[in-house]
C-alpha positions as CSV (number, residue, x, y, z in Angstrom):
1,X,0.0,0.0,0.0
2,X,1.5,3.7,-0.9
3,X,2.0,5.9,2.3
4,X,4.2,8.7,1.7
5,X,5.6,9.2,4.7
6,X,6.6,13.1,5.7
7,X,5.8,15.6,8.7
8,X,2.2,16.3,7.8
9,X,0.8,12.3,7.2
10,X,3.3,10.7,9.8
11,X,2.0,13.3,12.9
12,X,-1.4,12.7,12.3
13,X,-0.8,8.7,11.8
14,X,0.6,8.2,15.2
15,X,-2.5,9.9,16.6
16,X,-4.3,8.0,14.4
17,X,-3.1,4.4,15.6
18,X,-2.8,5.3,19.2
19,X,-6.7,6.6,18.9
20,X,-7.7,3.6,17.8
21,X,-5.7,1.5,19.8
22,X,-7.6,3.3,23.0
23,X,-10.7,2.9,21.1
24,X,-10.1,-0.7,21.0
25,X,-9.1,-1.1,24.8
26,X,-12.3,0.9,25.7
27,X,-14.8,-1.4,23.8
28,X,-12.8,-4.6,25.3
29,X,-13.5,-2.7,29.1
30,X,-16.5,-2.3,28.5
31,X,-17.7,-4.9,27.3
32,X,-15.6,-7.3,30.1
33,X,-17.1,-4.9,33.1
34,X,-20.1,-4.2,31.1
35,X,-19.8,-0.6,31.3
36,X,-22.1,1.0,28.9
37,X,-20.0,4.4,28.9
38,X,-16.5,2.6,28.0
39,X,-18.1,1.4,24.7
40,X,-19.5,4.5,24.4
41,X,-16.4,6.8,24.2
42,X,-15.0,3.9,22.6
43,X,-17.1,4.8,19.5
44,X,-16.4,8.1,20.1
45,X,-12.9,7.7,19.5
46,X,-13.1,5.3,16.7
47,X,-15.1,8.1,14.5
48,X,-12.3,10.7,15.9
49,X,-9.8,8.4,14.8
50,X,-11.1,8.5,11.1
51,X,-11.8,12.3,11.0
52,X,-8.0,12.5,10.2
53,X,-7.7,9.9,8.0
54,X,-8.0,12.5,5.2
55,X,-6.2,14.9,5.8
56,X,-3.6,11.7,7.2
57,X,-4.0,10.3,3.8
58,X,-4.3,13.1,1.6
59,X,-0.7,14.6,2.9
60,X,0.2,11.0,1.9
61,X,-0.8,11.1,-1.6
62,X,-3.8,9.6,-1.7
63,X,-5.5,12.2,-3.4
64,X,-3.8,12.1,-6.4
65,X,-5.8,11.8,-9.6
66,X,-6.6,8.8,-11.0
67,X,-5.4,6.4,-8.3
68,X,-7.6,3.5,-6.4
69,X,-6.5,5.7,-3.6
70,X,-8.5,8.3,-4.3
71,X,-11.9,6.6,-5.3
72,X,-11.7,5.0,-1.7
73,X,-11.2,8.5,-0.1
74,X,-14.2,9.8,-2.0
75,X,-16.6,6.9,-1.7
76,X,-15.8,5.9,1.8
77,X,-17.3,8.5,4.7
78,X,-15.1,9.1,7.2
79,X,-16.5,12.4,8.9
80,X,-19.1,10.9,11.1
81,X,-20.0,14.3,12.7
82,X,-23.7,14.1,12.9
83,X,-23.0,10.7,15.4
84,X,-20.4,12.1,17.3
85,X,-23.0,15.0,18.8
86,X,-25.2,12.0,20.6
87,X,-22.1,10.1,21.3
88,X,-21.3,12.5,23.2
89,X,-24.6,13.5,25.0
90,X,-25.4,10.1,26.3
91,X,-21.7,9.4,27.4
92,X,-22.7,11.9,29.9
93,X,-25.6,10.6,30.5
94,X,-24.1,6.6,31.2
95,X,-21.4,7.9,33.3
96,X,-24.2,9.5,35.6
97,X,-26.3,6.6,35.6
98,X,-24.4,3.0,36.1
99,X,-27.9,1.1,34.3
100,X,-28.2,3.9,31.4
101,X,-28.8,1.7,28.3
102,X,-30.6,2.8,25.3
103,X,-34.0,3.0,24.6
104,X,-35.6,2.9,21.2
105,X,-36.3,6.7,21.4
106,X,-32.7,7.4,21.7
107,X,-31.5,5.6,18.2
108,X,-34.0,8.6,16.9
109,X,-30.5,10.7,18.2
110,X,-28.6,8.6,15.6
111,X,-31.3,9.1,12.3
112,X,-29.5,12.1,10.4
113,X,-25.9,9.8,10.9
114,X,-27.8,7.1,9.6
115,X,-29.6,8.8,6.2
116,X,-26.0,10.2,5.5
117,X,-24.5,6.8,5.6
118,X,-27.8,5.6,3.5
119,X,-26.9,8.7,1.1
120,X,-23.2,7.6,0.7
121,X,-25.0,4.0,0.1
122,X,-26.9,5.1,-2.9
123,X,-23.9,7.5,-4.4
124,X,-21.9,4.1,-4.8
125,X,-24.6,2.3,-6.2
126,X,-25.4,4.5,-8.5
127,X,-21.9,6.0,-10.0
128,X,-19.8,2.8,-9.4
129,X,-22.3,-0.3,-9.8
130,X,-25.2,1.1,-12.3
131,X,-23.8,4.1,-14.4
132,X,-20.1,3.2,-14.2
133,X,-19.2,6.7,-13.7
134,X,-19.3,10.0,-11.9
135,X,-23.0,11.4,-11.7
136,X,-23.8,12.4,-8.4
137,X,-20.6,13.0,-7.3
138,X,-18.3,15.2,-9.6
139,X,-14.8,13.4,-9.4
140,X,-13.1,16.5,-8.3
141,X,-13.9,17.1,-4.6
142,X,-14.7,14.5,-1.2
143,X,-18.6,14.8,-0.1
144,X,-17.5,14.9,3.4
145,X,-15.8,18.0,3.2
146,X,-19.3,19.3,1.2
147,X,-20.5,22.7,2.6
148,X,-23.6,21.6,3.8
149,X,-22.8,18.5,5.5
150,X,-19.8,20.2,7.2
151,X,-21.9,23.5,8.4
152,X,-24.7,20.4,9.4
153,X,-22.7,18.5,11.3
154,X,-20.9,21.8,13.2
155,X,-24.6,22.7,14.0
156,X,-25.3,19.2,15.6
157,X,-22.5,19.0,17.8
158,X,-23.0,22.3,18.9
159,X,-26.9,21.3,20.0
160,X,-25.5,18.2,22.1
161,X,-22.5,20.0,23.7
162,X,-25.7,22.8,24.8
163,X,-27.3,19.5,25.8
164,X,-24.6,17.8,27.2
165,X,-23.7,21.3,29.7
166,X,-27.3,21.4,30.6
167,X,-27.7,17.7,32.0
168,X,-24.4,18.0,33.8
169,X,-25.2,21.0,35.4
170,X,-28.3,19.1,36.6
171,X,-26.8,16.4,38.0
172,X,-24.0,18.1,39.6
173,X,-27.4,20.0,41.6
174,X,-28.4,16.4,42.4
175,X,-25.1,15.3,43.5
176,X,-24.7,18.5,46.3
177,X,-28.4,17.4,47.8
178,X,-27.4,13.1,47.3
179,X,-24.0,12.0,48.0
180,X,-21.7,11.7,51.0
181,X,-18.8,12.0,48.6
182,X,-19.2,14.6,47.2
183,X,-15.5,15.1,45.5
184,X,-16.0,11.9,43.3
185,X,-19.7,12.3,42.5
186,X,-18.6,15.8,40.7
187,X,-16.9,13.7,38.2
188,X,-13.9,15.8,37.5
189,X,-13.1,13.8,34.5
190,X,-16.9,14.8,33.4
191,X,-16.1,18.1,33.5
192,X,-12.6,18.0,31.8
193,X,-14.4,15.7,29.0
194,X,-16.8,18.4,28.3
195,X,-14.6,21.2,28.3
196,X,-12.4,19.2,25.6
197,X,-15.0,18.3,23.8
198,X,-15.9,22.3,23.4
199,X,-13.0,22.9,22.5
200,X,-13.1,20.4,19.6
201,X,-16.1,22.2,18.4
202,X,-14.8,25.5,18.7
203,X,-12.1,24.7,16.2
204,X,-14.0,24.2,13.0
205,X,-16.2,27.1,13.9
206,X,-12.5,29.6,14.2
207,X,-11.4,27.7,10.9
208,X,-15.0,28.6,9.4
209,X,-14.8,32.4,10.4
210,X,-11.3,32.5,9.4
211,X,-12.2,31.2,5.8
212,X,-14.9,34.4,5.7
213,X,-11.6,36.8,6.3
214,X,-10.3,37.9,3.1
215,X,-7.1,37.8,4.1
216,X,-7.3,34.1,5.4
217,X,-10.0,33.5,2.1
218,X,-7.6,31.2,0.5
219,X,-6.7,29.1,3.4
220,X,-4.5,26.1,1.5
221,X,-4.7,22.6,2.4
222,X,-1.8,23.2,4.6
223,X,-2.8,25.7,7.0
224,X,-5.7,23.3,7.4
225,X,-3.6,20.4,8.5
226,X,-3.2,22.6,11.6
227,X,-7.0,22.5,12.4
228,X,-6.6,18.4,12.0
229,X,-3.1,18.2,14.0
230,X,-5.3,20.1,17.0
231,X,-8.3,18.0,16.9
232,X,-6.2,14.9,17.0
233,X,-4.2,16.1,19.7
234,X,-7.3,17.1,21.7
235,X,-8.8,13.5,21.2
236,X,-5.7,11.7,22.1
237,X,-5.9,13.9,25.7
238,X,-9.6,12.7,25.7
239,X,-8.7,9.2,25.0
240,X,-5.6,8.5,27.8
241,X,-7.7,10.5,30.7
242,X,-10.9,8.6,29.8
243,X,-9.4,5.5,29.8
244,X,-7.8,6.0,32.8
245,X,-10.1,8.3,34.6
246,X,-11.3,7.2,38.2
247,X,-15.2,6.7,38.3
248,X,-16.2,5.4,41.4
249,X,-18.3,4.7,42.9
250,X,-20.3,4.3,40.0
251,X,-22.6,1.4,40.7
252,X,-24.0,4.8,43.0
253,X,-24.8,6.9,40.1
254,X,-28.0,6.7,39.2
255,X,-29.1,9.7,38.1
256,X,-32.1,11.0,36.1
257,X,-33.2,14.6,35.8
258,X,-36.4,13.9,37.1
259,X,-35.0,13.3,40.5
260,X,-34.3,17.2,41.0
261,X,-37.7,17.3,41.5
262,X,-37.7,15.9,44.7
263,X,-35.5,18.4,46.1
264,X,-37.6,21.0,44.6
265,X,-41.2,19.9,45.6
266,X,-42.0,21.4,48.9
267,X,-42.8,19.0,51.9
268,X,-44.7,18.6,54.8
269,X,-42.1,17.9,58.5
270,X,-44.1,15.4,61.0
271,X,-42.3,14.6,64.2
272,X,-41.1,11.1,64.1
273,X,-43.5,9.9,66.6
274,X,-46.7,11.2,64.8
275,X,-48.6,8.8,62.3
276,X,-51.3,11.7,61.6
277,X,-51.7,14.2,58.8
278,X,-53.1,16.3,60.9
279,X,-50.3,16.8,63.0
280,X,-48.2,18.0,59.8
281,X,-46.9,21.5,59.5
282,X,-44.3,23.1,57.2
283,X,-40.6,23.8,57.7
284,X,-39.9,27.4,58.5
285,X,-36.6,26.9,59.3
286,X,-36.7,27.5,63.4
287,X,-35.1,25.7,65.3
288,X,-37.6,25.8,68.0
289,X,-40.1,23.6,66.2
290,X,-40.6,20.7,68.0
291,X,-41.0,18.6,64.9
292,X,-37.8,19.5,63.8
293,X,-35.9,19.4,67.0
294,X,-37.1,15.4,67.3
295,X,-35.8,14.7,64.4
296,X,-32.8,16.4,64.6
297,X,-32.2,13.9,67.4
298,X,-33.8,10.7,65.8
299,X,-31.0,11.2,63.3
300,X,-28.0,12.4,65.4
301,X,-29.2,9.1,67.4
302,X,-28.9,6.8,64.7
303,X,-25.6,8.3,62.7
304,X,-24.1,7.5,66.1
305,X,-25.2,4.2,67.3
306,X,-24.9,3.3,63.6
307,X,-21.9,5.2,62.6
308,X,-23.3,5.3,59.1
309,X,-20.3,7.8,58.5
310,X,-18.1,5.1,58.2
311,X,-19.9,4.0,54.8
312,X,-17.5,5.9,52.7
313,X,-20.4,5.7,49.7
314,X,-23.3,7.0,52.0
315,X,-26.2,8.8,49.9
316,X,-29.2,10.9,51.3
317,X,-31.6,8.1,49.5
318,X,-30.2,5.3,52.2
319,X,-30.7,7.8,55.1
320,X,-33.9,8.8,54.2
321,X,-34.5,4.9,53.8
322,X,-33.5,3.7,56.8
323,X,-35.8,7.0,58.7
324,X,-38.5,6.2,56.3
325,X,-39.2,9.4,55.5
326,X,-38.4,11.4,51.9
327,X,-35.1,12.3,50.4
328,X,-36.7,16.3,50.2
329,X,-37.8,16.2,53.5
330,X,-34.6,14.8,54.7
331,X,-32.3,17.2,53.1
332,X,-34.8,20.0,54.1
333,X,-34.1,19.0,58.1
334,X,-30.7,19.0,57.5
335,X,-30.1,22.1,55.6
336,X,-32.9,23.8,58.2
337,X,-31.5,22.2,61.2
338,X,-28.1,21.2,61.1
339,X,-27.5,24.5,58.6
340,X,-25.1,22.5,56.6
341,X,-25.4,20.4,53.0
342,X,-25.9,16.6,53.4
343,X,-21.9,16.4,52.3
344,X,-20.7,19.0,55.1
345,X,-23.1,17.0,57.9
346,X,-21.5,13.4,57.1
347,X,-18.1,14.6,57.1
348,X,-18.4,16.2,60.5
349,X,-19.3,13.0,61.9
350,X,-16.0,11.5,59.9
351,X,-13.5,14.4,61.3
352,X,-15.1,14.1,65.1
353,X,-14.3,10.1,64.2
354,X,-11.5,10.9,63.2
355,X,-9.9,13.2,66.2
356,X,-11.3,10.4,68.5
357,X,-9.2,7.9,67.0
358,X,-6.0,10.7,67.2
359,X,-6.4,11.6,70.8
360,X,-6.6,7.9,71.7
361,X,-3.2,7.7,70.1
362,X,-4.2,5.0,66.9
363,X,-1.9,7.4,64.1
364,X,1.2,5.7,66.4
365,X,-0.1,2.3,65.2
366,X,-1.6,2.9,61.8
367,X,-1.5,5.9,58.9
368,X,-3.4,9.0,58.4
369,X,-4.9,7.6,55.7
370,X,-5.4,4.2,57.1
371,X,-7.6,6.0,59.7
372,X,-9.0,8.6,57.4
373,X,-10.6,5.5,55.5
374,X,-12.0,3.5,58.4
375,X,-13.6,7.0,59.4
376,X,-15.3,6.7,56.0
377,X,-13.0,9.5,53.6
378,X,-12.3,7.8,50.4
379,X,-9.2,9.6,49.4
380,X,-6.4,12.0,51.0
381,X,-7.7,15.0,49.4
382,X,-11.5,15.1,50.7
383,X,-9.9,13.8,54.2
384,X,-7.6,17.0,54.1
385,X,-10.1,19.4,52.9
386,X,-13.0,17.9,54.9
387,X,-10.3,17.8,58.2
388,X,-9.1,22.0,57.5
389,X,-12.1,23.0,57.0
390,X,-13.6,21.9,60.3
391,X,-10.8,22.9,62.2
392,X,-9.1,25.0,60.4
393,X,-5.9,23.1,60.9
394,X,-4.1,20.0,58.7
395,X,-4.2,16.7,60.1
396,X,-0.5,17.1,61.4
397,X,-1.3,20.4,62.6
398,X,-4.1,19.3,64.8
399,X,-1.9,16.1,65.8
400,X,0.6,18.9,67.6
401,X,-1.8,20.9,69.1
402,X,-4.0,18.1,71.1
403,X,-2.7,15.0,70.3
């Protein structure tokens, strides 16, 4: 097989392979741990991976008139934009719910991908197989890089990565009122995911505008090559941090924009000991209420006799469970009450754990960390953070002081 190998086709090859080589280890994750989301960005980074092929190929010579090369590069699709928009969008969505698979409405996401793989379908059939020449394509230029596919597909990802923003911007409000770890349920990785991702759709759009500046008018093939060179490079950060991103604990994450609701919904507070809707009344945040004084104690009772801090993965759902009361109501008495976030109140009962364990001497027989962890902190950081900002002294510091 011809490869002319110089500066422009070799840069963008080694992407290439090492794209595809992550694609590859992603779909063989995901499909040993059944993890929707690794087969997911898989995909992802398979159509990434043959976005560059050509511009990869082209700087190789494949575009050369009247070469086998070039009837592949113009009868093959490789820019797969208008499915890389709902890749995208229900990544997110699978790595914010552990049992997200799809449902028949979602392959509706996939429809304009499909009719332009359909429409590639009937250009072969028709120039190659019936007429034996070109007709509806003219011979001199690739489809994928046609105006109205390209502006199409720009317009598409730009919808999902709107979509994409919005949903995690919901469930990062769902994962302040839910989780005890609050740290890992932001998904960081989610975040830096998204942001790339912008960026990826920002570049076309700058190469676009560009193109509409006479003095940039004339943009050669060249100058283009740098566009490609910085999407690949963005895709290959995407593909070693998502492969090796931490995203636990996910079997936790079971999110579903509906279930803001319940924090939104306003609530009735009965004392624990009253069956009776007549004895309901609402929270107005006073402490005085007797209704929200008792429970203020039924569940100081039972974080200590239980020490349910010491579940590192504690959510409001399996407190509110175990008082049988709401999730809404439950955050309500803790905000109200304890005037902290359901994070803030479970780490208190971890640091308090935690200073116990100092002043009876246990860091002489085991680590910080060690400790940290059986106090129910899942990593160094949230244990420092959560420690300082209870104190207002490090771990070590506090050690000196009273220890």
């Amino acid at each position: 097989m011809k490869f002319d190998f110089n500066i422009y086709s070799s840069f963008l090859l080694v992407f290439f392979v090492h794209i595809m080589v992550y694609a590859f280890m992603l779909w063989r994750r995901g499909i040993k741990q059944e993890r929707f989301s690794d087969k997911l960005l898989g995909t992802f980074l398979f159509l990434a991976a043959l976005y560059v092929v050509p511009w990869m190929t082209g700087f190789a010579g494949w575009y050369r008139p009247n070469t086998i090369y070039r009837e592949i590069l113009f009868y093959t699709p490789f820019i797969h934009g208008l499915f890389i928009g709902p890749l995208v969008y229900f990544y997110v969505k699978s790595l914010t719910n552990y049992r997200f698979q799809f449902q028949k409405k979602d392959w509706l996401h996939f429809v304009p991908g499909f009719a332009y793989l359909l429409l590639c379908g009937v250009i072969v059939v028709v120039d190659k197989v019936v007429l034996k020449r070109y007709y509806l394509m003219d011979g001199n230029s690739d489809p994928d890089f046609d105006d109205w596919y390209q502006w199409l597909q720009n317009i598409s990802i730009i919808i999902y990565l709107l979509l994409s923003i919005s949903f995690y911007k919901k469930y990062k409000q769902y994962a302040f009122y839910e989780f005890s770890f609050a740290d890992l349920a932001n998904l960081s990785w989610l975040r830096n995911f998204i942001i790339a991702f912008g960026i990826i759709t920002v570049l076309p759009l700058l190469q676009g505008l560009l193109q509409l500046v006479p003095a940039f008018s004339n943009l050669n093939y060249v100058g283009s090559w740098y566009y490609f060179f910085s999407f690949a490079i963005v895709v290959y950060y995407i593909a070693i941090n998502g492969f090796s991103a931490v995203l636990v604990p996910l079997r936790k994450l079971l999110f579903e924009p509906e279930l803001l609701l319940q924090y939104y919904q306003p609530k009735l507070l009965t004392a624990p000991q009253v069956k009776t809707e007549e004895a309901e009344f609402e929270i107005l945040g006073s402490q005085t209420s007797s209704g929200l004084e008792e429970w203020m104690q039924t569940i100081t009772t039972l974080m200590q006799n239980e020490k349910l801090y010491e579940d590192a993965e504690l959510t409001l759902s399996q407190l509110a469970k175990k008082l049988s009361i709401n999730t809404s109501l439950l955050s309500k008495i803790i905000n109200t009450g304890f005037k902290m976030n359901f994070n803030d109140f479970v780490n208190e009962y971890r640091v308090n754990a935690m200073m116990e364990k100092l002043v009876a001497g246990e860091q002489k027989k085991q680590t910080l960390l060690g400790l940290a962890f059986d106090c129910g902190f899942n990593s160094k950081a949230t244990f420092n953070r959560a420690f300082k900002k209870q104190t207002g002294l490090s771990p070590k510091e506090w050690i000196e002081q009273n220890a």
